[in-house]
C-alpha positions in Angstrom: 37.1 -66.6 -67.6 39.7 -68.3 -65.8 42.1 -66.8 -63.1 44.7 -64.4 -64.1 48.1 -66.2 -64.9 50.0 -63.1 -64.4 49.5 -59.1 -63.5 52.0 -56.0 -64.0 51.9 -53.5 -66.8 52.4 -52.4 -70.2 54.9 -50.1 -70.7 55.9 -47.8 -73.8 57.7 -44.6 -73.6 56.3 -43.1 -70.1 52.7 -44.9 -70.4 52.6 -47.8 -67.9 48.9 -49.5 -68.0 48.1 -51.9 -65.1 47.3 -55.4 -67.0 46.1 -58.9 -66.1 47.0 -61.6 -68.5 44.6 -64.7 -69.3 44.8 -67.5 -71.3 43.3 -66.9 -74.7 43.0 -70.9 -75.5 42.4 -74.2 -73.6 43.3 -77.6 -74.7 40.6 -80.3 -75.1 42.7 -83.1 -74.2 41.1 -86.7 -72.9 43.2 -87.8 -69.8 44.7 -91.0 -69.1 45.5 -92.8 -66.2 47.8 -95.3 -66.0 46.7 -98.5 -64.4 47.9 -102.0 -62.9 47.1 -104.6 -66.0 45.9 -107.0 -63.5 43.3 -104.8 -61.0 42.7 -101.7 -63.3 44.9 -99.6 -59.9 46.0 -96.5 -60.6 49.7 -96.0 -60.7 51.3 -92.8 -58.9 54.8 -91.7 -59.3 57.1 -91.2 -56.8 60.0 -88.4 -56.6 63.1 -90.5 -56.2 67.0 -89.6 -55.7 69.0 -90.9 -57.9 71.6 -91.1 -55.2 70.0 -93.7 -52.9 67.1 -94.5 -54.2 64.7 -92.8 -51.7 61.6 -90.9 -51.8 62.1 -87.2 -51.4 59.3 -84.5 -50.0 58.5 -81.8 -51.7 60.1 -79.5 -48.8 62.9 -80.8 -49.7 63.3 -80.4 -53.5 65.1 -77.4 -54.9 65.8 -76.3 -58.4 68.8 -76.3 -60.0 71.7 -75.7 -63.0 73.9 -78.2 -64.0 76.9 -76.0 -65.1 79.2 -79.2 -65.5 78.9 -83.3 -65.3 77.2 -83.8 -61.7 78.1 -80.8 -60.9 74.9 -77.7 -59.7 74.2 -74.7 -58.7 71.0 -74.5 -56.9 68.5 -71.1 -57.6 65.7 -70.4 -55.2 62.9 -67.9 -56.2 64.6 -64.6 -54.3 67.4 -65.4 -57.0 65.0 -65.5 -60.1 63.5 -62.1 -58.7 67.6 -60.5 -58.7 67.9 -61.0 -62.1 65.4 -57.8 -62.7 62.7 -57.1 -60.9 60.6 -54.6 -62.4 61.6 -56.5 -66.5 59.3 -59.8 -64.5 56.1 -57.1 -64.0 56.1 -55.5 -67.5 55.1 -55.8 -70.9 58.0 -53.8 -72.0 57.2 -53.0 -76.1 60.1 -51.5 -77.5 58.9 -51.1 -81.0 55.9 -50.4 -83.4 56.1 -52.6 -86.8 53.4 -53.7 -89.6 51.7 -56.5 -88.6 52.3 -58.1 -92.2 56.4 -57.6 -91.8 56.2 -60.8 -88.8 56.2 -64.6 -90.0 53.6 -66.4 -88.4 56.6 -69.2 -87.8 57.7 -66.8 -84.6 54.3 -66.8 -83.1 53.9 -69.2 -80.3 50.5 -68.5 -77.8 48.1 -65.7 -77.3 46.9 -64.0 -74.2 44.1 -62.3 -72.9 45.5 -58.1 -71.3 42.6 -57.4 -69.3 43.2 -53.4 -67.9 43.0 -52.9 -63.7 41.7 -50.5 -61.6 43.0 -46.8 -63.5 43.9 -48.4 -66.5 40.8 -48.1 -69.1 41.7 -44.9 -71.1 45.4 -46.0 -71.5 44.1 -49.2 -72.2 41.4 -48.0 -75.1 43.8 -45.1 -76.6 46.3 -48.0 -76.8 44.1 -50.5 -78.6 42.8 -47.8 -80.9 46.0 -45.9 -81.8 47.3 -49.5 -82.9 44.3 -50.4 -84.9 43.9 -46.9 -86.3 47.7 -47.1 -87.5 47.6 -50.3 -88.4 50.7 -51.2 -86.2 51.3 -54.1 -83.7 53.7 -53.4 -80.6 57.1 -55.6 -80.4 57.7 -56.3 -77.0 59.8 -58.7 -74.0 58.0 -60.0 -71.4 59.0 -62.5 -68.6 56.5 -65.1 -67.1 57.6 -67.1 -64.5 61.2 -68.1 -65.4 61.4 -67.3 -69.1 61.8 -64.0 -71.0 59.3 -64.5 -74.1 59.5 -62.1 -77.3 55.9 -60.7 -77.8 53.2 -59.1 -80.3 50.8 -56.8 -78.8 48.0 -56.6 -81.0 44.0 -55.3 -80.9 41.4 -58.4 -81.4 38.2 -57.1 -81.5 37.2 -54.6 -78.0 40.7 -56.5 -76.2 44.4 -56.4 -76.5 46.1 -59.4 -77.2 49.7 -60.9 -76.2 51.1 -63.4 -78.5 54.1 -64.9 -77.2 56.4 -65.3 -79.9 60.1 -67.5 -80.5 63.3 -65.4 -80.8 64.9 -65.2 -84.1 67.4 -67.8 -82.7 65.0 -70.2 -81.6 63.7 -71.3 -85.1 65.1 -74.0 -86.5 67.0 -73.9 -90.1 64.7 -74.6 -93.2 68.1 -74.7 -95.1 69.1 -77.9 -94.0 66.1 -79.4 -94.9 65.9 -81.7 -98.5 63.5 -79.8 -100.6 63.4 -78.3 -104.0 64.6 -74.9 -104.3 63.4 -74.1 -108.2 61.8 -76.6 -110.4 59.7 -75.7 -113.5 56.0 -77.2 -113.5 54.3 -77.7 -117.3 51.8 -75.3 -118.0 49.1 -77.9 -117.9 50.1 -79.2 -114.7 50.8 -75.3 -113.0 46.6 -74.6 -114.7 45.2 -77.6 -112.8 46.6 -77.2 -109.7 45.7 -73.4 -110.3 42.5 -74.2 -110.8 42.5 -77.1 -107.8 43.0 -74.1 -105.5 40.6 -72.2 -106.7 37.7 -74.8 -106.8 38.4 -75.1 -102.9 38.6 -71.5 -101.8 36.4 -70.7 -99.0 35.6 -67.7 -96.6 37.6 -68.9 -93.3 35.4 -70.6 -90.8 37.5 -72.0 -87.6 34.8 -73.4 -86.2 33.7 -75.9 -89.2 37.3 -77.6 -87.9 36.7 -80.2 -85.7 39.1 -82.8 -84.0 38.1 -85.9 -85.6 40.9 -87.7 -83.7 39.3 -87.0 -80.2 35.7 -87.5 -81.3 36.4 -90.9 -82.9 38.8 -91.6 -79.6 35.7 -90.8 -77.7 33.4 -92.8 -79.7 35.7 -96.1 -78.9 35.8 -95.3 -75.0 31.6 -94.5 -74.9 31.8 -98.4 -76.6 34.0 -99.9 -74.3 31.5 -98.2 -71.6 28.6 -99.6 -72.5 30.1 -103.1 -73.2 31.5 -103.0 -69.6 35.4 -102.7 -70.0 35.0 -105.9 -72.6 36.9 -105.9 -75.4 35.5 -104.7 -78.7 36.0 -106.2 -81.6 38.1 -103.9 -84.4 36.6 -103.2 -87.5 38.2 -104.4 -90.4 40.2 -101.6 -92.2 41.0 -101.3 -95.5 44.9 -101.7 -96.4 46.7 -98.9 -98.3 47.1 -99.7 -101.9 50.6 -99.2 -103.1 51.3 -95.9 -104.5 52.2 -95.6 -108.5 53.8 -93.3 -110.5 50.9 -91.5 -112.8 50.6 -88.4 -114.3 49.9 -85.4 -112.1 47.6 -83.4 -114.9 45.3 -86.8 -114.0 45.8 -86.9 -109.9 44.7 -82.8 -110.0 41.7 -83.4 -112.4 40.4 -86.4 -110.0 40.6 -84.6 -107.1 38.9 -81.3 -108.4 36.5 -84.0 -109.6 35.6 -85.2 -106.2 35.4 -81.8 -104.6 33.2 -80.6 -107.3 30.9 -83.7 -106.3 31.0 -83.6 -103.3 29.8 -79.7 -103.0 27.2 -80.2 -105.2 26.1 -82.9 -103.1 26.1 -80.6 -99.9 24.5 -77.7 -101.7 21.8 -79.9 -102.6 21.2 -81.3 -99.0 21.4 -77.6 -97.6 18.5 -76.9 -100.3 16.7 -79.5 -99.2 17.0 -79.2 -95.5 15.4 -75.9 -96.2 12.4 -76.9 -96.9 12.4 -77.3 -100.9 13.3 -73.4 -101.2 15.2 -74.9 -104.9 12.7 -75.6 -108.1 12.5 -78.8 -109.3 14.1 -77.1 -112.3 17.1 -76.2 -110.4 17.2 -79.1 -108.3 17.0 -81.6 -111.8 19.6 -79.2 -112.8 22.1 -79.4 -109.8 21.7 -83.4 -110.0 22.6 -83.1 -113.6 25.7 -82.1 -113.2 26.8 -84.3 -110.4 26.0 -86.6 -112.6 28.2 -85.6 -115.5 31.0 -84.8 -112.8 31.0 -88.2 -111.8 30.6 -89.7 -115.3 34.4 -87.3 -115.8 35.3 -88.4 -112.6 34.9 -92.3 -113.6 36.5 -91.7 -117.2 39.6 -89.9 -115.0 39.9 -92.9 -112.9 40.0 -95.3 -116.1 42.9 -93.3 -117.5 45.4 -92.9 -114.4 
């Protein structure tokens, strides 16, 4: 587990419970560098007055507020601690609500509340109390210079902090351009009914990969092993132009294609088993993906 971010306490009513807060994700991000084209150098940045041009030292940079054109206010760290002192140690939760009542729009990142020395049984009669009632914990909570909104919530054996946005922080879905009521046929409102259902799963987050970064990865190992040379693209197809067909015939394809394709992986699965299918069933499975893709051929003709 990494360090703790952050240390203080939850506090509701007159229960305070010493906490330590840890991130509850990591990015997997490749870094860049950027580099001189002609020698491959790395290329630093330098902190520079706009004034004179100049390089200034980190001893002598201070933060602050521009409260008019070129005009500041400058706040050092005893001034941040002035605003309220005890508010930057403590989860303060000022309400109990149903977890289902909060948009998911308002949450923003989770933490990790670890309990400190004295603070187990608060800590467990908190977590159960919540799970036994079914109730999450609305709080505030400042780290380092901002006050976040906050969910306090039991995940498995921990409490978790969700950082959330304020109700004033989201943006407008009014102003956006999309339609507010529009009637759907029957036959196109039972196919993409029935769409849905064909790809319903159980939720599995870790079936989810980053393509992006694995393909991205794939392109640097290349350029490795060729020595920095460049490599030559692979030809890609381009997009053909969209048309205007009917939707009933877009649906049924697709449903098509996933039908295909999953009896194609339950068949593989079967078979990676060691041939735990009959031939019976196995004839059977291929059978249909057969007279899926026969329908899937006859859609394709029509759209």
């Amino acid at each position: 587990m990494a360090r703790a971010i952050w240390k203080g306490s939850i506090s509701f009513g007159l229960v305070n419970i010493p906490i330590a807060l840890y991130p509850a994700t990591r990015r997997e991000e490749l870094k860049f560098r950027l580099l001189r084209k002609s020698d491959l150098s790395p290329v630093n940045y330098k902190r520079v007055a706009e004034k004179d041009g100049s390089e200034v030292p980190w001893d002598q940079i201070v933060k602050g507020y521009e409260y008019g054109k070129a005009k500041y206010v400058v706040l050092r760290d005893e001034d941040f601690q002035r605003v309220d002192l005890e508010a930057t140690q403590t989860v303060d939760i000022q309400d109990f609500v149903d977890q289902e009542e909060i948009d998911p729009m308002y949450f923003y990142k989770p933490y990790y509340l670890e309990p400190q020395k004295g603070g187990d049984k608060a800590y467990a009669l908190l977590r159960d109390a919540l799970k036994e009632t079914h109730k999450v914990g609305i709080a505030k909570v400042v780290i380092k210079t901002r006050q976040y909104l906050a969910e306090v919530k039991p995940e498995d054996g921990a409490l978790v902090l969700e950082l959330m946005h304020f109700a004033d922080e989201l943006a407008d879905p009014e102003k956006l351009h999309v339609p507010r009521r529009m009637e759907a046929g029957k036959r196109e409102m039972n196919m993409a009914k029935s769409l849905i259902g064909s790809m319903t799963s159980k939720w599995q987050p870790e079936k989810y990969k980053d393509d992006y970064r694995e393909a991205l990865m794939e392109v640097i190992e290349e350029k490795v092993e060729a020595g920095g040379k460049e490599i030559e693209e692979k030809p890609r197809k381009a997009p053909k132009p969209t048309k205007v067909i009917d939707l009933v015939s877009v649906l049924r394809k697709t449903k098509s294609e996933r039908q295909i394709a999953r009896k194609k992986n339950t068949l593989q699965q079967k078979s990676s088993i060691g041939g735990s299918a009959s031939p019976k069933t196995m004839a059977r499975g291929v059978g249909e993906a057969a007279f899926l893709a026969n329908a899937l051929r006859t859609t394709r003709s029509t759209c």
